[in-house]
Structures are given as structure tokens and as C-alpha cells.
C-alpha positions as CSV (number, residue, x, y, z in Angstrom):
1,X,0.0,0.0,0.0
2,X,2.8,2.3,0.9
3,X,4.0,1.9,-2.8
4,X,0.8,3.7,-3.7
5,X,1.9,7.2,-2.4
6,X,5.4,6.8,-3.4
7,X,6.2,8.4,-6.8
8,X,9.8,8.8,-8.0
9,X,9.0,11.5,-10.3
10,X,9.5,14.8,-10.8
11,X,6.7,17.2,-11.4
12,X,8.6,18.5,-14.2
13,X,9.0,15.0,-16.1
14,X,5.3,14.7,-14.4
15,X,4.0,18.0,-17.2
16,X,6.3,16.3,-19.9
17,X,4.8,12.8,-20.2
18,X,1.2,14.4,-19.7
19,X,2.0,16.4,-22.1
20,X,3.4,14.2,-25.1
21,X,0.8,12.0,-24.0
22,X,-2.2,13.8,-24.8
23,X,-0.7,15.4,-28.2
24,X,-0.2,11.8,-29.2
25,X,-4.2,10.7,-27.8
26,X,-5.2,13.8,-29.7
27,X,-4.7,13.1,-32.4
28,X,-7.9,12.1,-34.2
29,X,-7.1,9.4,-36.4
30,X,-10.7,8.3,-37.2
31,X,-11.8,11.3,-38.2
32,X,-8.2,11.8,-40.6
33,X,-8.5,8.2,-42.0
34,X,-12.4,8.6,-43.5
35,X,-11.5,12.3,-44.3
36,X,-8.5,10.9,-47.0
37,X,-10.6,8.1,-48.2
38,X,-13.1,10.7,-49.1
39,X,-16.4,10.0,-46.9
40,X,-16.3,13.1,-45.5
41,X,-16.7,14.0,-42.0
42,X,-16.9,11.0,-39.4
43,X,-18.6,13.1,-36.9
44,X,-22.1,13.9,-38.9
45,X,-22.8,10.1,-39.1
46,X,-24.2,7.7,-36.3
47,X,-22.8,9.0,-32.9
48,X,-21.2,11.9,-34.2
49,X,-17.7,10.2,-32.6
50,X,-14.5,9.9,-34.1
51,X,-14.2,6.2,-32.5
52,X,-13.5,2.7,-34.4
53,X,-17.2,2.4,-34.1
54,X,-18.4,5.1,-35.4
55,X,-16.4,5.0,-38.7
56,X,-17.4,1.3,-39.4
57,X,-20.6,2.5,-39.8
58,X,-19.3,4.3,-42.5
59,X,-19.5,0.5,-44.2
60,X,-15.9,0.6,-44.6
61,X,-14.2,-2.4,-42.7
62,X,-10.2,-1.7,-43.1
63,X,-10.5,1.8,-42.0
64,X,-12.3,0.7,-39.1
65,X,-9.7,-2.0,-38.3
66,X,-7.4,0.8,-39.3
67,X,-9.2,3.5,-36.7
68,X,-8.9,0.8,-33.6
69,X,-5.5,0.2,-34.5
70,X,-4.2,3.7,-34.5
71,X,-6.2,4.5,-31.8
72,X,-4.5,1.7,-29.1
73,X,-1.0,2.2,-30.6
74,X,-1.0,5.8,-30.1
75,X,-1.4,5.2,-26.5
76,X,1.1,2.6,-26.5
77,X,3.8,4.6,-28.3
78,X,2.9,7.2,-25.1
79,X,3.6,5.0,-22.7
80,X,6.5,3.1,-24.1
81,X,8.1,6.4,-25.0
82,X,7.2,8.2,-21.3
83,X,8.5,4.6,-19.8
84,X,11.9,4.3,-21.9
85,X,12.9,8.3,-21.2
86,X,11.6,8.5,-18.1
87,X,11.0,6.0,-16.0
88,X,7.4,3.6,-15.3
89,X,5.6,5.9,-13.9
90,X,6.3,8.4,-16.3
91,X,4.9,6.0,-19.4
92,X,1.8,5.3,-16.7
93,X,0.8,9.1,-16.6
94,X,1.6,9.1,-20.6
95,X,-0.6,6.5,-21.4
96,X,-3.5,8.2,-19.1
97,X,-3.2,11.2,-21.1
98,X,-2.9,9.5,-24.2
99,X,-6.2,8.4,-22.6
100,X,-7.8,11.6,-21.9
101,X,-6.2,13.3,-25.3
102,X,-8.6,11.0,-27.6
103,X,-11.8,11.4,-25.3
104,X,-11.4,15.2,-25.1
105,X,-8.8,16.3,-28.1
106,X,-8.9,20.1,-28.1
107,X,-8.5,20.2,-32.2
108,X,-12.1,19.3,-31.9
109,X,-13.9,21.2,-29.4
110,X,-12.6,18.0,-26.9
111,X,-15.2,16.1,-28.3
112,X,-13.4,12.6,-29.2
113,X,-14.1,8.8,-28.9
114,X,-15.3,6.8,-25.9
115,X,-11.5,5.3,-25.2
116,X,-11.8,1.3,-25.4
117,X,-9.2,1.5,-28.0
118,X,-7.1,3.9,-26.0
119,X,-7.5,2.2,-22.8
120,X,-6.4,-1.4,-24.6
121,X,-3.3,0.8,-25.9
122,X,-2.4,1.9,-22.6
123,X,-2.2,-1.2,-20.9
124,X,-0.4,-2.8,-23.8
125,X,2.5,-0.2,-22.8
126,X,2.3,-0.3,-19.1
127,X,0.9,-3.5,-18.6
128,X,1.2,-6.0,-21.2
129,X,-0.6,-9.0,-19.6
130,X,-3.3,-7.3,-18.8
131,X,-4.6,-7.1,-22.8
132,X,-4.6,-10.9,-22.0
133,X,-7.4,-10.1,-19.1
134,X,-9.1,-7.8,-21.2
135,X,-9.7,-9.7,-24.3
136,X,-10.7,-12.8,-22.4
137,X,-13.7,-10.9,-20.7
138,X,-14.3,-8.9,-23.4
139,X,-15.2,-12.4,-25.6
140,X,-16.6,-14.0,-22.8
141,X,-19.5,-11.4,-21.9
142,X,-19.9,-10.6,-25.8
143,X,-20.8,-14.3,-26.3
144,X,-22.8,-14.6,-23.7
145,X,-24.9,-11.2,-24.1
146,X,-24.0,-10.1,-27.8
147,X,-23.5,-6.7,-26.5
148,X,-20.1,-4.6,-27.6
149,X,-20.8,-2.3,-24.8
150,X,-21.4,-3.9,-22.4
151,X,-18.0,-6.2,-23.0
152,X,-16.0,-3.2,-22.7
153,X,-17.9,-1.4,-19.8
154,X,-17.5,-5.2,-17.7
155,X,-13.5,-5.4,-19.0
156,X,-12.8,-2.3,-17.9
157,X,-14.4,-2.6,-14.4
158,X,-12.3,-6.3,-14.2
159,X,-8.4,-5.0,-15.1
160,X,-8.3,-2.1,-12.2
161,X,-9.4,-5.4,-9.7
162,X,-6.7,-7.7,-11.0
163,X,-3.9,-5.2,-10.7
164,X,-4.7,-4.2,-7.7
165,X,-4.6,-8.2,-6.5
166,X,-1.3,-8.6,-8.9
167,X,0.3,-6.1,-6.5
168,X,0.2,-2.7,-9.2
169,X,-1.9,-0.5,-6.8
170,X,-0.3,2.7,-9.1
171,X,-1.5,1.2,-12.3
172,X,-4.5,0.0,-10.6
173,X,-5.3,3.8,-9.5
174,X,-4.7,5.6,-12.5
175,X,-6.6,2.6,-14.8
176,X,-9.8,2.9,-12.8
177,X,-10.1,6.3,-12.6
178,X,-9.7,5.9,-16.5
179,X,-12.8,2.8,-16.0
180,X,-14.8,5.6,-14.7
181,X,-14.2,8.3,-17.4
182,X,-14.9,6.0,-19.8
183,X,-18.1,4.5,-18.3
184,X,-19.2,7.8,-18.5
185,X,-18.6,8.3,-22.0
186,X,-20.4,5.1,-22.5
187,X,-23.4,6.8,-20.6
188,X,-25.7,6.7,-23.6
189,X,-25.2,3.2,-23.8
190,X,-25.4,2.2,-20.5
191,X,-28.8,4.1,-20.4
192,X,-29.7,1.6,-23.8
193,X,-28.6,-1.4,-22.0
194,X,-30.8,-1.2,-19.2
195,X,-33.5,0.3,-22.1
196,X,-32.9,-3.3,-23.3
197,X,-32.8,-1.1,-26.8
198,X,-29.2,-1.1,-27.2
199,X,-27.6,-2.8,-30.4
200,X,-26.2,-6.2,-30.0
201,X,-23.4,-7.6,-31.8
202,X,-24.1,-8.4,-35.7
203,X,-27.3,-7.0,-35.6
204,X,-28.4,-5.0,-38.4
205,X,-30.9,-2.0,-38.9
């Protein structure tokens, strides 16, 4: 527990990696990737977000796949670069901005994505393993209710747990306060869910 309030960083390193980090989240890649293919503006279609999700509604697979990609590695890269400069914790705060870049980029108004893809790409750089967790709960609670969101909203609340038991009570921290942010992006869906209107996995119209 002690190793919760002991940071070995410098609030100067501190404003770096938050820094780079959110310029890197920032950096809207849905909205760029549809935008060069030529369908125009992601955010006047379905949710208006500049997520994965969003743009496969655009009917356009690869730059979906593309989107969700971008979206985690950019995280990742903030991470890895705020770990190998600067230390851990550096590449934890890194990744959180990363995080917080993509939900609220201020290019656009800081109206972004919900995160999922983020959030995958900040573990991947701080906490490999942990993708492991997340995809496993993810799969299991999408086959068993066919609801996307609610995979994601259950994985996230799961990976701050585990670390915590694991013995990570800094990555732990920082990754549930990110669960909660991004539950509350997900609060139209959530609302849907309990609705019992909410889209399920596959399912058309």
C-alpha cells in the first residue's frame, strides 16, 4: 500500500509525459482516415464520434480495423516512449493522457471517442498482460450477451481489480479512474442497455 503514495517522479517529467501524451491521444485518427478516403466528415454520421465504431458505420471495414488500431497504438507509443525516457511511472501518466487526449482532443472542441481503444493501448505499454485479461472478458460477456458495450464497460471494471490483486496499486489507481471516465462516456449506452434497446453484436438495422 505504501507503494501507492510513493512516486519517483519529478513534477517536471510529471507535465512532460502528460504532455506528449495527450498530443499523441489527440490526435484524431478516425476522423483523418475517413476524411482521406473521401467520406467526408466521421462526426455527422451515427454518434457523431471519431471512435472505431463510429467509422465502421461508414461500411468501410479496413479503416475501421485501421481507426482501432491507430487508436491503441498511439497510447502505446505514449507510454513506451514516457516509460523508456523516463522512468514507469512516467509512461503510466503518458498513457492516461494519451487516454484523456482522444476522449477530449482540443482540435475538436474535446469532443473525441469513448476510449476502449485507448484504454487497450495503454495497458499494452504499461501492462502487457493485462490485454490478455481484457480480451478474455471482453469475448466472454460478448458471447454470452452479444452486447459490444457492455464487453467493454464489464473489462474495464475487471483489469483495475486484477492489478490491484497482482500487486500494481499505481496502475490499478490511474486505470480505474480511467474505468470511470470512460463508463461515462459510455453513458448513452449504458442508459440503452438497461433500455434493453441497445444494439447487439451483428445486428443490423
Amino acid at each position: 500500500m505504501t507503494d501507492l503514495f510513493n512516486w519517483q517522479i519529478t513534477l517536471p517529467i510529471a507535465a512532460a509525459a502528460l504532455i506528449l501524451g495527450y498530443l499523441l491521444g489527440s490526435i484524431p485518427f478516425g476522423l483523418l482516415l475517413t476524411r482521406a478516403a473521401g467520406l467526408g466528415d466521421i462526426r455527422s454520421i451515427g454518434s457523431g464520434n471519431i471512435g472505431a465504431t463510429n467509422v465502421l458505420r461508414t461500411g468501410n471495414k479496413k479503416l475501421a480495423a485501421a481507426t482501432l488500431l491507430l487508436d491503441a497504438l498511439k497510447a502505446t507509443a505514449a507510454a513506451a516512449i514516457g516509460w523508456y525516457f523516463f522512468g514507469k511511472e512516467a509512461g503510466l501518466l503518458a498513457g492516461f493522457a494519451a487516454f484523456m487526449g482522444h476522449l477530449f482532443p482540443i482540435w475538436l472542441g474535446f469532443k473525441g471517442g469513448k476510449g476502449v481503444a485507448t484504454y487497450i493501448g495503454t495497458l499494452l505499454g504499461i501492462a502487457p498482460a493485462m490485454v490478455l485479461v481484457f480480451a478474455f472478458v471482453w469475448l466472454t460477456i460478448a458471447k454470452l450477451s452479444k452486447y459490444s458495450s457492455l464487453s467493454a464497460l464489464v473489462a474495464t471494471l475487471v483489469i483495475p481489480v486484477v492489478l490491484w490483486f497482482i500487486g500494481e496499486p499505481k496502475i490499478s489507481i490511474v486505470m480505474a479512474v480511467m474505468t470511470l471516465i470512460s463508463w461515462y462516456k459510455h453513458k448513452t449506452n449504458i442508459e440503452r442497455l438497461i433500455a434493453g434497446t441497445e444494439g447487439k453484436i451483428g445486428q443490423k438495422g
